[in-house]
BAMITI-300613 format. One record per residue (C-alpha): residue in one letter; x, y, z. Coordinates in steps of 0.05 Angstrom, whole numbers, plus 5000, padded with zeros to 4 digits. Example, Ala and Ser with C-alpha at 12.3 -4.5 7.8 and 13.67 -1.06 7.14 Angstrom:
REM BAMITI-300613
A524649105156S527349795143
REM end
This chain:
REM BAMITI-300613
X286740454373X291740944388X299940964405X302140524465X302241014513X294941034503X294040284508X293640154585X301139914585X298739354540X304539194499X306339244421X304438834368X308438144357X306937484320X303336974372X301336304359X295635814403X293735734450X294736534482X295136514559X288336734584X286837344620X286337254707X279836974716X278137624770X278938124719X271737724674X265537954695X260437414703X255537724658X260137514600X258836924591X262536474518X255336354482X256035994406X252336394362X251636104284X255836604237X254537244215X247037214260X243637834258X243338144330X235638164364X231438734364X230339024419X222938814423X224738054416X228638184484X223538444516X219237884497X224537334524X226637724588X218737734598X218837014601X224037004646X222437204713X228036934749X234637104726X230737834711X229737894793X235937504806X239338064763X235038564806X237238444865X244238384839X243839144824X240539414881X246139084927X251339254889X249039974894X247039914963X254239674982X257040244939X253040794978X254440475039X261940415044X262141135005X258041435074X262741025119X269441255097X267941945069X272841935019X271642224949X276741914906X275241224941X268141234926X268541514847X274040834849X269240444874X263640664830X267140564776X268539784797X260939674805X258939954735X265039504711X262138954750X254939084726X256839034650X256539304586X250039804591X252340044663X258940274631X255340594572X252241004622X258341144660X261841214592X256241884588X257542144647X265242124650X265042744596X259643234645X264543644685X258444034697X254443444725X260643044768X265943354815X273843204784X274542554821X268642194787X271042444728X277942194721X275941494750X269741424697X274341644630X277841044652X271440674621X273340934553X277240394538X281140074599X275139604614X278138914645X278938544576X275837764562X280637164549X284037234494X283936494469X276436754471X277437324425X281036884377X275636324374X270536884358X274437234296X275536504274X268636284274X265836984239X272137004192X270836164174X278836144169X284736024224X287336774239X292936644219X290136564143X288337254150X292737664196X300637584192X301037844260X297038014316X298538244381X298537794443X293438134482X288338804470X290839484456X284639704485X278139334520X271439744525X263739574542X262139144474X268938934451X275838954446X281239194401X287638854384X293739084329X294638644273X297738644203X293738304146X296837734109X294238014038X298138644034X302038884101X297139324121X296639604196X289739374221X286039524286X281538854298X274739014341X272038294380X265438274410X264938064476X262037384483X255037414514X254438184497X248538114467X243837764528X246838164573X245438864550X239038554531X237238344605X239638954630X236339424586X229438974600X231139184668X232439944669X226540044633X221639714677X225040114733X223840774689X216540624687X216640464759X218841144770X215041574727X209441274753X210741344827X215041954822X209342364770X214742454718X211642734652X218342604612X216941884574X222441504614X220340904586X221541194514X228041434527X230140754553X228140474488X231141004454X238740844485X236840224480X235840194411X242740454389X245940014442X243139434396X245139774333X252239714361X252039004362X252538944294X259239104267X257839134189X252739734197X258440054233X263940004179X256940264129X256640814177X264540974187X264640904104X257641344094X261241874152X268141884121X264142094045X260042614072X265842954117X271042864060X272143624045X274743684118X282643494111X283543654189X278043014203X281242244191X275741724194X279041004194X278340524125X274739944134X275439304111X268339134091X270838484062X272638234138X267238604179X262638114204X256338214252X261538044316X268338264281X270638894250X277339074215X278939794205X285540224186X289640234242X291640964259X296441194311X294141774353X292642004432X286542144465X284742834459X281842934534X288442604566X293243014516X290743704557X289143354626X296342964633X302243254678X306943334607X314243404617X313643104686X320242754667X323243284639X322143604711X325742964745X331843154706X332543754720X332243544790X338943844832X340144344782X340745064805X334545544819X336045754758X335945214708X330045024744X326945704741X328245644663X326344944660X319445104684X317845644638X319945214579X315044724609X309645194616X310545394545X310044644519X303944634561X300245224533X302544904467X299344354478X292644634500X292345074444X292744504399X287944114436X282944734423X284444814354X282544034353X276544244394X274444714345X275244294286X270043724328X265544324335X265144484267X264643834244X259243684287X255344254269X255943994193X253743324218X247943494255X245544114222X247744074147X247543254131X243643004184X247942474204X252142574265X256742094311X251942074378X257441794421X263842294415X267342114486X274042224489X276141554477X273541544416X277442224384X284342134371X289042734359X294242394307X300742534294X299843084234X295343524286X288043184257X282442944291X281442214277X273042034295X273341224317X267040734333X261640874290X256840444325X252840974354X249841514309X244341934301X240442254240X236342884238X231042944190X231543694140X226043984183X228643904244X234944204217X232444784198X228144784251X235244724302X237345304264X232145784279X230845514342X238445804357X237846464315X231246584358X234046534427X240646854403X235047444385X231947354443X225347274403X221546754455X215546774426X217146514356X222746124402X216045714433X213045604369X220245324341X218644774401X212344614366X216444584306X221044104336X216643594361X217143794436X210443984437X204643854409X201444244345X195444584377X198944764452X197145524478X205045734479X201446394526X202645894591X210445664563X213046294544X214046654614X217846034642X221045894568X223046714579X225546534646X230446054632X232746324571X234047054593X238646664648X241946314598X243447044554X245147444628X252347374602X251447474529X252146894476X259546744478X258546524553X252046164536X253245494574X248944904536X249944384595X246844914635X241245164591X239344464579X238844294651X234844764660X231244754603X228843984628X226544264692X222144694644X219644124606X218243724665X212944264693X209944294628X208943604598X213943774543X215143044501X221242894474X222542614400X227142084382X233242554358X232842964424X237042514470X242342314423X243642984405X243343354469X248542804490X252642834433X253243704446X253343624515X259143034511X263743634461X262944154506X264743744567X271243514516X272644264512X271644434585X277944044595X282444414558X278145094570X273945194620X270845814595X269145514518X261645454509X259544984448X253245434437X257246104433X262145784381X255745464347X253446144344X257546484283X256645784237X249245724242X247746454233X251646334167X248145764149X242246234148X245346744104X248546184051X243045624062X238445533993X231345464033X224345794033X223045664108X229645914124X229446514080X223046724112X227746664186X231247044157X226447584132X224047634197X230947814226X231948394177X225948704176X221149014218X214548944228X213749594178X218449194125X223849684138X230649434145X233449414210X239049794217X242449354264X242648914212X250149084175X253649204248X251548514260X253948174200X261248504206X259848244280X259047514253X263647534198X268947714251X268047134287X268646654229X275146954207X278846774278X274846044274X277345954195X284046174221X284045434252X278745054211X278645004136X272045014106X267044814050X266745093985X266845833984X266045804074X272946044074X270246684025X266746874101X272946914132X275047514089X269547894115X262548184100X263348344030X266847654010X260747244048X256447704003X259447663941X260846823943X256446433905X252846183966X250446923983X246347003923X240947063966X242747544019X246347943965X239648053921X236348313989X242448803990X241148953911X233148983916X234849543982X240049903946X235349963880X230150233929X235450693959X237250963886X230650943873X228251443936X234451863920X232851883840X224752013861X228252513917X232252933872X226752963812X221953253864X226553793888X228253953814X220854093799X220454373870X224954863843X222954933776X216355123810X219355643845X222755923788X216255923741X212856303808X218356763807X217856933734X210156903734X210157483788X215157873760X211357933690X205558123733X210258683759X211958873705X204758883673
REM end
């Protein structure tokens, strides 16, 4: 979805009748192969593939080999010609080649700035949605036979060929019959299903391969099956319009987010109809050349108007990026609320799937891919941050325990020092240059050594942070997810009704004496700060926009009840001391008085 500028030069939307001229047969992988299917059939689990692809020897090694030359060739005509762009071109071709779970993974790494030079980069976004589309007559024959009516019966118009093709599916413009409405239509591609099912079979045989012969503690295996798993729960296009529905309820009090309706009514397992809305990518609106034709006319003109030209350009630009960090911000806040207050969070936010519209929101599209994080874990995330933010390692280690990476019972005594290691690397600048595609690199190097296990949650959502702060690299290269994280979660701990979270916070504010820390206020203005630049961009929840007006308007909103009766309970034992204080020195001199009197009447006597 998106304007047509965003479409690949695919053009608008028009009325088309049968047959549709088919797509160049070069441009169809041979791994997509037309397969009937009986309507509405519930995609396998991933455990029935395994069992089928174990019966299947042959195409599995056939399939083998098919990736190790492919590969091979790649590597050997990148070594030959030593030319980067070339190669990331030609990578991208064999992932294309490969099929749909190849691309996912390029799809992952097309957002790590941090993990491939520029060149990769621009070639794998490309994956996002330019992916060589299938025949179209195809497409139609699918929507047909999960619909049980002639399109036309349905859609008024559709147009003649995809607005956008990508690893499972692709999306064409239509207008439905019923009421006029603007609808983006999602096919599956034929043969999807055995494909990523092979393939999948394969990479995880390969991952047990390796951490076998390589001495890998990580669970490769497991995290196969993990991706896996989510790949298959994209197959399914009704639990995606349930999850785009269940997403666009819980994120409702964020105007600046637009989640797509869907069409329930139409969604089938291989076909999904959703509100079409009209947008541009938010990576390629800060990484395009803008006013490049603005700069051909000007073209001939004197130094001058040139000279002015340019700085009118350069102001659009800066424009622009601001916007595109505004947006930024808004994606980080929202994920935040998605991970760390509801639990549900989109696990695949690429840039092809964020859409800046054209009212300035962020639009979140294909739902097929999300995560959940159960309420410990939350709160567990959120101490977890406060702790290294604190520098408190030791209660950092036992959050691990807490969070599943490592067992209950483990002596933290051997952790900590490396655990210290890497996080006091990660702190050398301070938090708002904390880097999280760095500290998690490292922090897997860390893991590796010592046998930490990863839960289920871990991958999607250390690929779903690192994804948004490789989004934000590209329109600032300084920004650091963590270090805007930072101010929200520390809040959360101030507002957030919960014992275990409370006692966090406890900790924080008092010593090991119970006094209050008196670093403790300094801090909160700190924070509070913070939050009132961020709100200046993001609207919030509730009273959230009460902490943008500073300390005492985060106290006094109804969600500081708790924080403010810590304040009331340490000012009553302030007036306290002072009332206890002054009665003593008024009997102190009382005292003094009465001796005074008592010796002069002995004086006197």
């Amino acid at each position: 979805m998106g304007t047509a500028g965003d479409t690949g030069g695919q053009p608008e939307s028009w009325n088309v009748s049968l047959p549709l001229s088919r797509v160049p047969s070069q441009c169809r992988s041979n791994i997509y192969p037309a397969t009937s299917s009986s309507r509405h059939a519930d995609p396998p689990l991933a455990a029935d593939t395994a069992d089928t692809w174990n019966r299947r020897p042959v195409p599995v090694v056939a399939r083998l080999c098919e990736i190790g030359v492919a590969f091979g060739w790649w590597w050997l005509r990148s070594q030959l010609h030593k030319d980067e762009r070339r190669a990331a071109a030609d990578m991208r071709k064999v992932l294309v080649d490969l099929g749909p779970a190849f691309v996912k993974i390029g799809q992952a790494l097309s957002s790590r700035p941090d993990v491939l030079p520029p060149a990769y980069l621009a070639e794998l976004e490309l994956l996002q949605d330019r992916i060589p589309p299938f025949s179209d007559a195809d497409a139609l024959q699918v929507i047909e036979a999960e619909l049980g009516l002639p399109w036309g019966a349905v859609f008024s118009s559709l147009s003649a060929s995809p607005v956008a093709a990508a690893s499972l599916g692709q999306v064409y413009k239509g207008t439905l019959a019923s009421n006029g409405a603007e609808v983006a239509v999602k096919v599956q591609r034929p043969g999807v299903v055995e494909a990523i099912g092979r393939d999948t079979f394969i990479l995880r045989n390969l991952a047990a391969v390796a951490r076998k012969q390589l001495k890998f503690n990580t669970d490769l295996p497991a995290l196969v099956d993990e991706w896996a798993a989510s790949l298959f729960k994209e197959l399914d296009y009704r639990r995606e319009a349930a999850n785009a529905t269940r997403f666009a309820q819980l994120f409702a009090f964020m105007p600046e987010v637009v989640v797509p309706t869907m069409y329930s009514q139409l969604t089938t397992p291989r076909v999904l109809v959703m509100q079409w809305i009209e947008g541009e990518r938010l990576r390629s609106a800060s990484s395009q050349a803008p006013g490049a034709a603005g700069l051909a006319g000007v073209a001939g003109s004197s130094s001058s108007s040139s000279s002015s030209g340019s700085r009118v350009l350069a102001a659009a630009d800066a424009a622009r990026v601001a916007e595109d960090l505004r947006l930024v911000e808004i994606g980080v806040r929202c994920s935040l609320e998605q991970m760390l207050e509801e639990g549900f969070y989109h696990a695949d936010p690429h840039p092809g799937n964020l859409l800046k519209t054209k009212d300035g929101r962020l639009a979140y599209l294909d739902f097929g891919m999300m995560g959940e994080v159960e309420p410990a874990v939350r709160q567990g995330l959120i101490r977890a941050t406060l702790h290294l933010v604190n520098r408190e390692y030791e209660r950092l280690a036992e959050d691990f325990v807490t969070l599943g990476l490592l067992p209950p019972g483990t002596d933290t005594s051997d952790v900590l020092p490396a655990l210290t290691g890497v996080f006091q690397a990660a702190l050398a600048g301070g938090v708002s240059n904390l880097s999280f595609g760095t500290l998690s690199a490292d922090l897997g190097r860390t893991m590796y050594r010592f046998s930490f296990r990863l839960p289920p949650y871990y991958t999607l959502l250390v690929r779903s942070l690192s994804v948004l702060e490789g989004i934000a690299l590209a329109s600032d290269p300084g920004y650091k997810v963590l270090g805007a994280a930072y101010p929200w979660v520390s809040r959360r701990l101030l507002t957030q009704d919960s014992p275990e979270l409370h006692a966090t916070l406890n900790n924080l504010l008092y010593d090991k004496s119970g006094q209050l820390l008196g670093s403790f206020l300094p801090g909160l203005s700190g924070l509070t700060g913070q939050q009132q630049q961020q709100q200046q961009r993001v609207s919030g929840r509730g009273s959230e926009a009460a902490a943008a007006g500073g300390p005492l308007a985060l106290v006094l909103s109804p969600e500081g009840r708790y924080i403010r009766g810590i304040l009331e309970d340490e000012l009553a034992k302030g007036l306290d001391a002072a009332w206890r204080l002054a009665v003593d020195d008024s009997l102190a001199a009382a005292s003094q008085q009465l001796e005074g009197v008592e010796i002069k009447l002995r004086w006197m006597a």
